[in-house]
C-alpha positions in Angstrom: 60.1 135.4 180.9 61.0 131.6 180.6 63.2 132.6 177.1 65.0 135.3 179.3 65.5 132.8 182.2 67.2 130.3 179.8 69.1 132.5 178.2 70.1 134.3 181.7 71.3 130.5 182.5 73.3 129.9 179.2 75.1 133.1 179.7 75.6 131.9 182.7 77.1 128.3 182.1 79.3 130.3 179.3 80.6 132.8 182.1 81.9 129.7 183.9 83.0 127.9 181.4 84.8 130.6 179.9 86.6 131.3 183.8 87.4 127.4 183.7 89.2 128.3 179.9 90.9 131.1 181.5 91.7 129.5 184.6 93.3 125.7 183.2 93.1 125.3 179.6 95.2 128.7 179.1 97.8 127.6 182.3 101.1 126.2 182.1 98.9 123.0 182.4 98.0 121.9 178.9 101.8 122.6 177.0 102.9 120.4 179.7 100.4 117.9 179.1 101.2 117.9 175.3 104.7 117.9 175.8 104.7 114.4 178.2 102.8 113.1 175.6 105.5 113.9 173.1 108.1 112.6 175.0 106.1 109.4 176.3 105.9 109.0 171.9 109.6 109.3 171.1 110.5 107.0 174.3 108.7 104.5 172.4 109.6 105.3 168.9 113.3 104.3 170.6 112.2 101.5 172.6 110.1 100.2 170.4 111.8 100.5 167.1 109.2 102.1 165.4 109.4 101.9 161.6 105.9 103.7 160.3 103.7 106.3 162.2 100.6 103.7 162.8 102.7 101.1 164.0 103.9 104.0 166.5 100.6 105.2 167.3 99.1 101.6 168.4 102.5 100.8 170.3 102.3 104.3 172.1 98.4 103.9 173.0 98.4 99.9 173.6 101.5 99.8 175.9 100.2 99.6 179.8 103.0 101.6 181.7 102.6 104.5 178.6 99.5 104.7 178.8 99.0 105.7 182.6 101.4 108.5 181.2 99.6 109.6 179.0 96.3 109.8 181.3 98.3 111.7 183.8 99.5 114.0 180.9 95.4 114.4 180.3 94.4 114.6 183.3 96.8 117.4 184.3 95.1 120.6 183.3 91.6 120.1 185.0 91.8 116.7 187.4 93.0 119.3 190.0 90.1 122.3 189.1 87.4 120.6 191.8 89.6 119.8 194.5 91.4 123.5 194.3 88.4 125.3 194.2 87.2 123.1 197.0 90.1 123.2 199.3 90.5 127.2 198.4 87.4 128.0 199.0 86.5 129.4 196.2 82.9 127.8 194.8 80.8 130.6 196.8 82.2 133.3 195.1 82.2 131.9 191.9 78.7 130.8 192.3 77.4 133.9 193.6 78.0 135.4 190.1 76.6 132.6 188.2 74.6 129.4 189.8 75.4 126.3 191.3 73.3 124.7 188.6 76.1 126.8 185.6 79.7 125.9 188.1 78.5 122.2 187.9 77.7 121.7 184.5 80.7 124.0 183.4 83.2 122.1 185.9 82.1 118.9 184.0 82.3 119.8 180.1 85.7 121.8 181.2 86.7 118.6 182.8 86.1 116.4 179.2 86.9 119.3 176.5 90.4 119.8 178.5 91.5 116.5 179.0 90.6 115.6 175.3 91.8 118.7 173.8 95.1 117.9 175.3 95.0 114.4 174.4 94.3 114.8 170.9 97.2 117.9 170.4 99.9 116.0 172.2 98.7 112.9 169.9 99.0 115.3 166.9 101.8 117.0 167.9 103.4 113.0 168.3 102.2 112.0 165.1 103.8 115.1 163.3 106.9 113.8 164.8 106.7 110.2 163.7 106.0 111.8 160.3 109.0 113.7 160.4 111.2 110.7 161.4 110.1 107.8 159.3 109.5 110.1 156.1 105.9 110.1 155.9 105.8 106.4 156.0 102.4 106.1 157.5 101.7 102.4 157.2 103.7 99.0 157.2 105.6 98.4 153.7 103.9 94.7 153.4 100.2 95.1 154.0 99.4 91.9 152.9 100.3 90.1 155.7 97.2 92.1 157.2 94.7 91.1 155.4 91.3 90.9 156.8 92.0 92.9 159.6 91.1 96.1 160.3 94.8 97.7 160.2 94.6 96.5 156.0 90.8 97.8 156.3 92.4 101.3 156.9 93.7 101.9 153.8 90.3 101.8 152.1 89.6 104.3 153.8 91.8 107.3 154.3 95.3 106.9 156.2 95.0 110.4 157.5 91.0 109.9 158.9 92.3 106.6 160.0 94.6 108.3 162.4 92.3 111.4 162.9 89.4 108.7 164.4 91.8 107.2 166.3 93.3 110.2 168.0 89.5 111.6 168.4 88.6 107.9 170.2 91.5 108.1 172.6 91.0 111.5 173.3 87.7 110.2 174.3 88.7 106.8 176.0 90.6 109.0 178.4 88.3 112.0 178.8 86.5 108.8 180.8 89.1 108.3 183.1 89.9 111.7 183.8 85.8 112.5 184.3 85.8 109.3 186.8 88.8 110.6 188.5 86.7 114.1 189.0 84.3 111.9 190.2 86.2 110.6 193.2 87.8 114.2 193.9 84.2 115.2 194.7 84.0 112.5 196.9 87.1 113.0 198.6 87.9 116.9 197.7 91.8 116.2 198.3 94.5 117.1 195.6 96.9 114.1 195.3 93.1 112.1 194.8 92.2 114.4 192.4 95.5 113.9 190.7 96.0 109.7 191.5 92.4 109.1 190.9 92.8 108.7 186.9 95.7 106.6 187.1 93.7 104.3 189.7 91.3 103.8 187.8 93.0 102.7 184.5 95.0 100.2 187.1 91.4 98.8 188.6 90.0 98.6 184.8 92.9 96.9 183.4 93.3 94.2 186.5 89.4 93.4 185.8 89.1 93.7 182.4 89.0 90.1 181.0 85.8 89.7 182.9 83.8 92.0 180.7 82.7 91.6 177.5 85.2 93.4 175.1 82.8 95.7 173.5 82.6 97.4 177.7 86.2 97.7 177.9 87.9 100.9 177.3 91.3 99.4 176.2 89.3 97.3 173.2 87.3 100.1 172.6 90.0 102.1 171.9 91.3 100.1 169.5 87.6 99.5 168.0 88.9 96.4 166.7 86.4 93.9 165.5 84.3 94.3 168.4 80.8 94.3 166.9 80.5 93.6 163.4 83.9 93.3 160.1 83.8 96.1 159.1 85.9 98.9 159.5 83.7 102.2 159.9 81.5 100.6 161.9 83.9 99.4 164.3 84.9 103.0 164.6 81.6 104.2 165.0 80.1 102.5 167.4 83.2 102.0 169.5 83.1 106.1 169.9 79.5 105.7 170.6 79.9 103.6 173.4 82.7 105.4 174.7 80.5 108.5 174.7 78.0 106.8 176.7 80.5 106.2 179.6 81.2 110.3 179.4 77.8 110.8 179.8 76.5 108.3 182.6 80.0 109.6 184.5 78.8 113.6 183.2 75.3 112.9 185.1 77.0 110.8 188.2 79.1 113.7 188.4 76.6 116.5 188.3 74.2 114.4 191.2 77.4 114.0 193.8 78.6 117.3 193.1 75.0 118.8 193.4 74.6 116.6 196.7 77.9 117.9 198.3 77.3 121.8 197.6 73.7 121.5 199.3 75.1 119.7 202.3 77.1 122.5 202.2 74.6 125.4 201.8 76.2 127.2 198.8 
């Protein structure tokens, strides 16, 4: 009985998950997402006079004003899934077929697999184009003048897992914003919070970051530069790690407010 009960509840969380798929990730939401992200990359491959795809890639995912873009590009195909099924009505009838236990946990993994599914195509798609229009010149011509860092450590590595890791940590840096805005839209189930929420808090985490150490902040950890140990793939490593620890403390934050608020509610 207990083995039909779980699997009754994975098929379950699938069913909703699955209706989330149907219902943002396969919208008009995500090709729009991809494509501001596209655009945001060749504004700065202009403005920035951009000579090699990773010196693109840092100034696209460094730069302050781009990168509220780009979490707003993110955030786009599922910051808006609580608040509309809120405001619509909608969260009886979906959990009447499935649970309240399934819509919450499918809510929250659609809300982190969409916005970094979307990050990390618009960042590839981006990256195809810098290839395109600096000829496959992936790193700066005089690496020497890096040496010792980790931008010279790269190319021990691989120069195309270099960039994979780094779009996959992004993707990940702002899966955390957009999970912490869907954490405020259950809070305050209104749309333009649901939609300003990711961008407010990349502004309140930038204004205070300096007084954090720089292995907490999201910026640093993005760039997973020297922030515990010289070395390279470690850097990498545990920057993602720790980054995956702020999805997860937001994931279960998340799941108790959301619980809390549909109980209040009696659904």
């Amino acid at each position: 009985m207990q083995k039909k009960n779980k699997l009754g509840k994975k098929h379950k969380l699938i069913g909703v998950i699955y209706e989330e798929y149907l219902h943002s990730v396969l919208s008009w939401k995500i090709p729009v997402g991809i494509l501001i992200i596209l655009i945001v990359g060749i504004m700065v491959h202009y403005e920035k006079q951009v000579n090699n795809v990773m010196n693109g890639f840092e100034k696209l995912v460094s730069s302050s004003n781009f990168n509220k873009l780009l979490i707003f590009a993110a955030a786009l195909p599922v910051s808006l899934s609580f608040a509309d099924d809120w405001c619509s009505g909608r969260i009886p009838y979906v959990t009447i077929r499935s649970s309240r236990d399934s819509y919450i946990k499918g809510k929250i993994i659609t809300c982190i697999l969409g916005s970094w599914i979307t990050t990390m195509l618009g960042l590839t798609v981006y990256i195809v184009y810098e290839m395109i229009a600096d000829k496959g010149y992936i790193y700066a011509k005089y690496l020497w003048y890096y040496y010792g860092t980790t931008y010279f450590d790269a190319v021990a590595v691989n120069p195309f897992i270099n960039i994979s890791i780094r779009i996959i940590t992004v993707g990940a840096a702002f899966a955390v914003y957009v999970l912490g805005g869907l954490l405020i839209s259950i809070i305050i189930p209104n749309r333009f919070v649901a939609i300003a929420s990711p961008l407010l808090i990349y502004s309140v985490a930038e204004t205070f970051r300096y007084l954090f150490p720089k292995y907490l902040v999201l910026d640093r950890l993005m760039a997973s530069d020297y922030l515990y140990v010289r070395n390279f793939k470690l850097d990498r490593l545990f920057g993602l790690m720790t980054i995956t620890g702020y999805i997860i403390i937001l994931g279960l934050l998340c799941y108790w407010c959301m619980d809390r608020r549909m109980k209040k509610e009696g659904i």
